[in-house]
C-alpha positions in Angstrom: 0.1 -7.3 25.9 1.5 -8.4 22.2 -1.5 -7.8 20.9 -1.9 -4.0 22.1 2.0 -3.5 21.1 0.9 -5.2 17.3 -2.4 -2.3 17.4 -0.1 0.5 18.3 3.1 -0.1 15.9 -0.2 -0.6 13.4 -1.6 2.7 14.3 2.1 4.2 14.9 2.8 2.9 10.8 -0.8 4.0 9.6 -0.3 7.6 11.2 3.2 7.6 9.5 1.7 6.7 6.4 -0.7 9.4 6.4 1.9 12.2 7.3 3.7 10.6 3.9 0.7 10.7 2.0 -0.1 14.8 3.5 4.2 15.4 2.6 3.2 14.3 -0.9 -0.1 15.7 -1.6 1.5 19.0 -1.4 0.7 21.0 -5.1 3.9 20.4 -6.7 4.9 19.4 -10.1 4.6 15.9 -10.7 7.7 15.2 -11.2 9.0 16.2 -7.8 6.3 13.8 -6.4 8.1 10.9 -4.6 8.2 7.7 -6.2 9.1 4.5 -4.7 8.2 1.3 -6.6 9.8 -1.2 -4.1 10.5 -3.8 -3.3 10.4 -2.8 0.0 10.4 -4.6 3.6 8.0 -4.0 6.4 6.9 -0.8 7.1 8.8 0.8 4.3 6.3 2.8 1.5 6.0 2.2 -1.9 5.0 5.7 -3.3 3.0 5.9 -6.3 0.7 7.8 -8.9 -1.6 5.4 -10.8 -4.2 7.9 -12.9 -4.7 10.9 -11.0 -4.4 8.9 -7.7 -1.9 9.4 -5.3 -0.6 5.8 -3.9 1.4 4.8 -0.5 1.3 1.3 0.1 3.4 -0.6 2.9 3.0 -4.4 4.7 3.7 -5.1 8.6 4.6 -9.0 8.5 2.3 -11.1 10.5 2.2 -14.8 10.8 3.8 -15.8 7.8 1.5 -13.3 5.9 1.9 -9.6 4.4 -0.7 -7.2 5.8 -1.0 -4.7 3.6 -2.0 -1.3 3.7 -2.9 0.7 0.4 -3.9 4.8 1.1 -5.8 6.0 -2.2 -6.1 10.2 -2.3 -7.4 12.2 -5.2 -3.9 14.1 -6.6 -6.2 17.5 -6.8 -7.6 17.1 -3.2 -5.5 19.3 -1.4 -7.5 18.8 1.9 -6.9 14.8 1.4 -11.1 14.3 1.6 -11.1 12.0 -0.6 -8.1 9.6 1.2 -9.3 5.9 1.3 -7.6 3.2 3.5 -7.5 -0.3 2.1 -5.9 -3.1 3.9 -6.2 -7.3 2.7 -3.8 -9.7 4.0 -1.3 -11.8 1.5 -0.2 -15.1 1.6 3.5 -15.2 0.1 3.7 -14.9 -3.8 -0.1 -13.2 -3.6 -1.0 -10.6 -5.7 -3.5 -8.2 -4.8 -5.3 -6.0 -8.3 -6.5 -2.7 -7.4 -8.7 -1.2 -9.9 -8.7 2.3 -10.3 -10.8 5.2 -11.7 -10.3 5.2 -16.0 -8.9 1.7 -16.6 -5.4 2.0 -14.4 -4.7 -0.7 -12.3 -2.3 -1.4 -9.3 -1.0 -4.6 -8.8 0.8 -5.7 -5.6 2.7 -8.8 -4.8 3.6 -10.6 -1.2 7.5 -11.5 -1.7 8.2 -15.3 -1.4 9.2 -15.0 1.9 6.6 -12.5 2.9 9.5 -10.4 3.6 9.1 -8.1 0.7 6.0 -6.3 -1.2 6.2 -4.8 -4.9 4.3 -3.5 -7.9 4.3 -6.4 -10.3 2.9 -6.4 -13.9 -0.5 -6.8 -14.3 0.4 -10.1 -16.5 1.3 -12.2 -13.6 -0.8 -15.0 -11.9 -2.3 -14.4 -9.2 -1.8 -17.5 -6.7 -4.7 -18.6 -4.7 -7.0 -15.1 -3.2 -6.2 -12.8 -0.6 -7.9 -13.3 3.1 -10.4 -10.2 3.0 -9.4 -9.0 6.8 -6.6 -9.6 9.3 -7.0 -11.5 12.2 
């Protein structure tokens, strides 16, 4: 039963996520895009442009871990076609380096406590590598 109730709040946060993602896809200036650089706690969305990439990225804690959840969508794909889900599991201090299109990067970090997520400088060290899948 604690598993399904982990799969729904993990679908429940995905589809919020996406409805975020639609909200701010909406043609707009860029500068009314939201941006929200974090730290955040679980389930709360960084909001990002890196290139002409629209970025949400939020973490549900599980087992001492951050499971994270990056959604990718082209800025000028109004019908969000080109949205790509990424998820990778961090121990605490991990960083995670997303390259994307034209040399811009994304880099991610699991807080100390696993408590927090934030976009760190791409300078850092990255301590020890990211499990590939969550359990």
């Amino acid at each position: 039963m604690k598993s399904s109730t982990r799969i729904q709040l993990t679908r429940l946060a995905a589809a919020g996520a996406i409805i975020a993602f639609t909200a701010a896809s909406i043609p707009a200036r860029s500068e009314d895009r939201p941006v929200h650089l974090g730290p955040v706690g679980p389930l709360e969305p960084i909001m990002t442009t890196v290139g002409d990439k629209d970025v949400i990225a939020f973490f549900r804690l599980g087992d001492g871990h951050c499971n994270i959840y990056v959604v990718l969508n082209d800025r000028t794909d109004a019908s969000n076609h080109s949205a790509a889900q990424v998820r990778v599991s961090l121990s605490p201090r991990q960083i995670v380096h997303f390259d994307i299109a034209d040399h811009n990067t994304l880099d991610l970090k699991c807080g100390n406590d696993a408590g927090t997520l934030a976009i760190v400088e791409e300078n850092q060290h990255i301590v020890g590598s990211p499990r590939s899948v969550f359990q």
